[in-house]
SETISE-953634 format. One record per residue (C-alpha): residue in one letter; x, y, z. Coordinates in steps of 0.5 Angstrom, whole numbers, plus 500, padded with zeros to 3 digits. Layout:
N
AXYZ ...
//
This chain:
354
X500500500 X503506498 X504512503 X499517500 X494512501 X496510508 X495517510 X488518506 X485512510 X490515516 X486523515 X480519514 X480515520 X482519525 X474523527 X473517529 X478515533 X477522536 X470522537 X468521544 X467514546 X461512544 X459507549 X455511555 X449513549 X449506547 X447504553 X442509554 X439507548 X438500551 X436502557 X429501555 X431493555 X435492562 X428494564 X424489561 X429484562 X429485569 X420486570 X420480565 X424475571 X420479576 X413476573 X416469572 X418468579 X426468577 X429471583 X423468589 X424460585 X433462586 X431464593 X431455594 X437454592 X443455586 X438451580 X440449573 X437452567 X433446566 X431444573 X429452574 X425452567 X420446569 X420449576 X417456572 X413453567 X418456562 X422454555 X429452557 X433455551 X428462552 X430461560 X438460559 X437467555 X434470561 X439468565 X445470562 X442477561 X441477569 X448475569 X450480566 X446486569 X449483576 X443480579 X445473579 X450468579 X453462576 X453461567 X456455568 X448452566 X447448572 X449453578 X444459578 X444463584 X443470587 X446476589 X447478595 X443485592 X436480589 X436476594 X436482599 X430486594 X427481589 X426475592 X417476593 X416476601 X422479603 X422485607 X426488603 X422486596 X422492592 X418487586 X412490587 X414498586 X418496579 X412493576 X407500578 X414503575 X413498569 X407500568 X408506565 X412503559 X406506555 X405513557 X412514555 X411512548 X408519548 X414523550 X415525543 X409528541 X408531548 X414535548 X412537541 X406540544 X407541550 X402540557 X401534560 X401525558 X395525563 X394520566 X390517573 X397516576 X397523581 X389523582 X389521590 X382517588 X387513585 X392511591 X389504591 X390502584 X397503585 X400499591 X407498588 X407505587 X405507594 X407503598 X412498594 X418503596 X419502603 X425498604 X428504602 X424510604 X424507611 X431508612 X430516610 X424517615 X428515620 X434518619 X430524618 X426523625 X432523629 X436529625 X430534626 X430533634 X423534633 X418536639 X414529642 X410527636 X404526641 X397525636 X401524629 X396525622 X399521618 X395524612 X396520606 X401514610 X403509604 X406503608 X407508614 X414509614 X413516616 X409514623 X413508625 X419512625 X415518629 X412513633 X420510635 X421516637 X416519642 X414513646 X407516648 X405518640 X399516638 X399515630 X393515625 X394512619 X389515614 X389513606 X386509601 X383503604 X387499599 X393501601 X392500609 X393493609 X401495607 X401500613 X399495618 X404490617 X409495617 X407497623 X406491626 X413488624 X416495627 X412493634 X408500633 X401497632 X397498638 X399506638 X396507631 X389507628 X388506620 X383511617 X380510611 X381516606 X375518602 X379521596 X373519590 X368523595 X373530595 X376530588 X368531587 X368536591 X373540589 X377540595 X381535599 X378534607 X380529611 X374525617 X377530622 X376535627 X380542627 X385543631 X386536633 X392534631 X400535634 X403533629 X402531621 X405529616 X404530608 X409525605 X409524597 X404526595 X403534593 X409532587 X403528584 X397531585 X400538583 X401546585 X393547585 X392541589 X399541593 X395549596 X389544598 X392540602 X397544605 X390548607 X388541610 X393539614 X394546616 X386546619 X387539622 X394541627 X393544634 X396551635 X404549635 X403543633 X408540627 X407540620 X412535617 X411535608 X416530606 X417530598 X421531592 X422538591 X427542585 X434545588 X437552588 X443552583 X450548584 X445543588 X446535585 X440534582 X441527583 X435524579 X430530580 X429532572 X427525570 X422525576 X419532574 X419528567 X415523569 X410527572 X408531566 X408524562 X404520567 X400525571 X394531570 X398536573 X404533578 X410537577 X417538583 X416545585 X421548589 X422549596 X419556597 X413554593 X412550599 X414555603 X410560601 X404556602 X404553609 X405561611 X398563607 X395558611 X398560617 X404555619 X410558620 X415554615 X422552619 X428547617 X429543613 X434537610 X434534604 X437527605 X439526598 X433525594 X428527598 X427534602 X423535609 X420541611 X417543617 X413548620 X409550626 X402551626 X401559629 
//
């Protein structure tokens, strides 16, 4: 090869080399399969079947009803994603991660919110034209009168969020907690960790009756039941309405906690239920708004732009509001707005009932 021709191909290669690596878009454009990867061995019951021990390929697919070869596919894609071990054929078996928050029944079981998480798998598809246009993807996903459609949603997620309501509970040095509203509970996350920290609390769980099943177990593996009451929410009633009002009297509350919620529902009804929570607290008494909320400049924003991004996909109104919007708020509705933490993801702001 003569030298002119070796420096044409040299000329020619070289955007290319020097182009920066390629790699980290590629695997962003095959997020969408490691996803489906993960909810399909989820829905077949790979991480619980691997839960009784290493099992070869064959054994696992007759145990699970599925195609050998299909199966082994699976497996080696697990494998590679870090959520088993073994690619020999014959010794399947857990990571220390799987079988901590995959494995169905397990305290730690985060299966059930990844499949709400799933579920969106559609909506999304119409990011495109919502971004043309603008607006929101719509959706039943923030309605409150939709809670008990999605468990995994609500109350999937906490293994995880349980660590931080604790964590939060003991950084804030809050007053006696003393008659806790837990407005929309979830799986209670937040009144266990109030009822751990002041022995005399007495805690009223209120949510949609589907998902007070969730909060009652936990408190009861917390050793916390006995202090607590689970009230049924009326949502449907109050989105008829137009307002938001909770089957308590006024002022009779120490201490309430609005835990994600606001970000789904949206500004408008974030104003609702602040008003509410304000109504139900006894002078002095504690607000605690517990949500994901927009940082000031220079902040990590951590995963905060794809969350404000999928509530415009997946809700009527949701959104991530700043911290001041809330701020700004609680004081219309005559609670002082205190300290807040923002403990990674989430921030906590309280506030005190004048």
């Amino acid at each position: 090869m003569t030298a002119p021709v070796v420096a044409a191909e040299r000329r020619a290669l070289t955007p290319y080399e020097d182009a920066p690596d390629p790699g980290p878009l590629l695997t962003l454009n095959f997020g969408f399969a490691r996803a489906r990867v993960l909810g399909t061995a989820l829905d077949l019951g790979v991480f619980t079947g691997l839960a009784r021990g290493p099992r070869g390929t064959r054994g696992l697919a007759a145990e699970l009803g599925c195609d050998t070869a299909a199966l082994r596919a699976l497996l080696a894609a697990l494998e590679e994603l870090g959520l088993v071990t073994g690619g020999d054929d014959e010794s399947w078996a857990l990571t220390e991660a799987s079988r901590a928050q995959l494995v169905e029944g397990g305290r730690g079981y985060l299966g059930d919110h990844f499949a709400d998480v799933l579920a969106e798998w559609e909506q999304w598809s119409g990011l495109t034209e919502l971004v043309r246009r603008g607006g929101h993807g719509g959706g039943e996903l923030g309605a409150p009168e939709a809670r008990g459609r999605y468990p995994g949603m609500f109350c999937g997620i906490f293994p995880v969020a349980v660590r931080t309501a604790f964590r939060v509970v003991r950084e804030l040095a809050l007053p006696a907690a003393g008659r806790v509203l837990d407005f929309a509970a979830g799986s209670g996350e937040w009144g266990i960790a109030l009822a751990a920290a002041d022995p005399e609390a007495r805690v009223v769980a209120h949510d949609d009756p589907e998902l007070l099943g969730a909060a009652r177990g936990r408190a009861e593996e917390f050793g916390v039941a006995e202090r607590f009451r689970f009230v049924p929410a009326d949502f449907t009633g109050d989105a008829e309405k137009g307002a938001i009002r909770a089957p308590f009297p006024d002022g009779c509350f120490d201490t309430v906690v609005l835990a994600h919620l606001s970000r789904f529902a949206g500004p408008a009804a974030t104003e609702r239920l602040v008003a509410e929570c304000a109504r139900l607290l006894c002078p002095g008494g504690t607000l605690l708004v517990v949500d994901v909320m927009r940082q000031e400049p220079g902040r990590p924003a951590l995963h905060r732009p794809m969350i404000a991004l999928s509530l415009l996909v997946n809700t009527e109104a949701g959104a991530v509001q700043e911290e001041s919007a809330y701020r700004a708020v609680m004081e219309k509705y005559g609670v002082t707005a205190k300290e807040s933490v923002t403990p990674g993801l989430i921030t906590v702001l309280t506030g005190e009932r004048r």
